[in-house]
Each structure stands twice: as C-alpha cells, then as structure tokens.
N, C-alpha and C positions, 0 to 999 in steps of 0.2 A: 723843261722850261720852253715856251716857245715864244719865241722875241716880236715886236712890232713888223717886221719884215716878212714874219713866215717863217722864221729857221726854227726847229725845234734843237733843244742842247740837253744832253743827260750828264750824270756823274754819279760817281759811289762804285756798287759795286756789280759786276757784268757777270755773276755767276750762273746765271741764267739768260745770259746772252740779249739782254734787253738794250746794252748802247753799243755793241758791235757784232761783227761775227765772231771773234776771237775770245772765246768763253773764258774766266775768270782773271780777265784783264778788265784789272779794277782801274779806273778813270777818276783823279785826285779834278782834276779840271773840269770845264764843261767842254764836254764831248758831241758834234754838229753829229744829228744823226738822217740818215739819208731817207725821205720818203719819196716811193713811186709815184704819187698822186701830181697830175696838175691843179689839181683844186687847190683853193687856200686852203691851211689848216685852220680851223673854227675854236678847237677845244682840245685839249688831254688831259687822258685821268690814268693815275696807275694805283696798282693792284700791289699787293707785297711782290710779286714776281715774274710782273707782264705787266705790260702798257698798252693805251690803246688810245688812239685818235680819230677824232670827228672831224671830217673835213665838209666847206664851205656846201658840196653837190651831196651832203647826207649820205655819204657814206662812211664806213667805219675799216680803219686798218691796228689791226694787234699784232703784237709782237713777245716775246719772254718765254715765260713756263706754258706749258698748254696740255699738262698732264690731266688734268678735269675740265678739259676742253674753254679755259675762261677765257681762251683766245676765239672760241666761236667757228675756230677750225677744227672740225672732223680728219684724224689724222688716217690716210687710207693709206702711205707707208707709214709708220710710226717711224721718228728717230730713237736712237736706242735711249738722249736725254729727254725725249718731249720736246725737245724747244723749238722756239718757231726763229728763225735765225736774222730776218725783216719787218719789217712793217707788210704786211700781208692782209692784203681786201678781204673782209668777213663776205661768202658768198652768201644771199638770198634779202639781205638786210638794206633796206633803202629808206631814205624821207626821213631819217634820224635827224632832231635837232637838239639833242643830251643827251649824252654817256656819263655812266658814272661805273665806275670796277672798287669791287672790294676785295678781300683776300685773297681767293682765287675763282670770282665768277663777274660776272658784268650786265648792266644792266642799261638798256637804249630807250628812249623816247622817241616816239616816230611824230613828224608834224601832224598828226590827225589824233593824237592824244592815247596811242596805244603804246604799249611797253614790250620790248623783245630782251628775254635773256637768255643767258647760258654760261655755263660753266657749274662749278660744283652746287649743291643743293643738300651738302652734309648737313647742315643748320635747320633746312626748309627755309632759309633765306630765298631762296626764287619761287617758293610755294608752287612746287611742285609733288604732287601728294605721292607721284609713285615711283621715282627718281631720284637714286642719289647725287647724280649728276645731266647736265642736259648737254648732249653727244653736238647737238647742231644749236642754232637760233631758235629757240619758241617763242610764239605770240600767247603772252597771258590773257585769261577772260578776266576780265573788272567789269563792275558796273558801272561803273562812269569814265568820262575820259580823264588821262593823266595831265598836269601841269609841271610835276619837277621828279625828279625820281632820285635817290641818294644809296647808296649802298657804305656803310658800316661793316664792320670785320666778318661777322656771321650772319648780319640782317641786314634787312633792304628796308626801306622808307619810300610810302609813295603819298602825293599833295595832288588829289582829285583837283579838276575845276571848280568844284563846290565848295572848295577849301575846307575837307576833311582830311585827317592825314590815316594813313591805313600802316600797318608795318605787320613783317612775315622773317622769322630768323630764330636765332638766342641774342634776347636783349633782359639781361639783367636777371638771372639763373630763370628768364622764363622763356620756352621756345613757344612763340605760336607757327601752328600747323600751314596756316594758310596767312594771304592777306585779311585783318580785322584792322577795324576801326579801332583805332589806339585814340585818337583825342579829337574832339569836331566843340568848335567855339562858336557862338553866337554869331560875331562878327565873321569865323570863316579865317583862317591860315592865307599867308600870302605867298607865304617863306620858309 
C-alpha cells in the first residue's frame, strides 16, 4: 500500500521476505517498509512472491522471491533461499513509467513506448521463444509502441497505441507462443 505521503506499508505473510528482513514473520498490521530511493514512489505492483516499485526518476526497485529472476536481478552469489532481502534497484532499466508483475515475472513500460521484461517465461508469457526464463531485463521487439501493459498469472496483456490489444501466456487452456493480436475494435481500446 503506498499512502498520500510516499510511505509504502505491507502485511500477510513475509515468507519470502517481501515486508522485512526476518523471513516468515508474518505481519497481522501494516508493516512501513523501508525504500533506498529518494525519488517519490509513482506506483507498486506485486507478484504472488516479490514486489516491485516504480519510482517518480523511472526507475524500478524489487524485492521477495527471485528464483526466476522476476526481481530482474541476476543472482552472481545466489542465497541459498533466492530472496532478495530489500528493495533493490533493477540495474540496466530506465525511463519506466508502468510496472506490472505477475506470478513470478514482471513487465515495465518505458516513456518511448517500449516494454522490458524478466523473470520466468514457463507460460511464454514474456514471449520469449527460446527461454524458459529471462536471467537479466530484455527489451521486446513489437511493432508498434506500447500504451499499457498488464500481466495476469501466466500471461501478459499489451494495449499498442493504435489501441490493439495483443496477449502472449496460457490464457484459457490456450497458450499463445508469441505476442498475437487477441482483439482490435473499430473504435481502438483505450483501457
């Protein structure tokens, strides 16, 4: 939750270390949790078992599970749980103005209308054709530029500027491979 002032607050359950460092201390309250940034925070979205926030200078900090890297960190020591124990600056990733995380991978809008993701790609939800997971931040090729971007359990959703919506995952016992145009209206999608 993050309040009119900037504070971000979490609560439930910490077994993957997403509202403190002290792993499976579960938090009945809402729990301030600490970020490095002096940017305002913009935005947060969480993931079944990591979190991750947009702040006001476009950048992005994750934190939780980061076993299929959907924290966007490349683990060069591993911990022996995967987690990531703070809020931790995704390196290479700039000019984001939407994040969206879904089960375990994440997906960024950059102000010029490109998309960067990573984390897992079990689904082909990041449409990535030869990867079951993406180690670091990739930039997708699209043909047009992005307007909104949504991630769902196993698929992702994206809303061109042309207001076409395209979608890549398992959505409804059908996986598609890649980003396809799933629905383009007359009028154009707005939302």
């Amino acid at each position: 939750m993050l309040t009119e002032s900037g504070h971000l607050y979490g609560w439930g359950s910490n077994a993957q270390l997403m509202l403190s460092n002290k792993q499976g201390d579960y938090k009945s309250k809402p729990t301030l949790i600490s970020v490095p940034s002096s940017s305002p925070i913009k935005q947060v979205s969480a993931g079944c078992t990591f979190a991750c926030i947009l702040c006001e200078d476009g950048h992005i900090y994750c934190w939780g599970d980061n076993k299929q890297n959907q924290c966007g960190l490349e683990q060069t020591t591993p911990t022996p749980s995967g987690f990531i124990t703070t809020p931790t600056l995704v390196p290479g990733v700039e000019d984001v103005v939407a994040i969206s995380c879904g089960s375990d991978f994440t997906l960024c809008l950059t102000k010029s209308g490109e998309v960067i993701v990573f984390g897992s790609n079990s689904k082909c939800q990041l449409s990535l054709t030869s990867a079951k997971h993406s180690v670091t931040p990739t930039k997708l090729k699209l043909p047009l530029p992005i307007r909104q971007v949504a991630a769902g359990l196993d698929f992702s959703v994206l809303l061109a500027e042309d207001g076409t919506v395209y979608a890549s995952g398992y959505i409804s016992d059908n996986t598609y491979f890649q980003f396809t145009e799933v629905m383009s209206m007359k009028e154009g999608c707005t939302a």
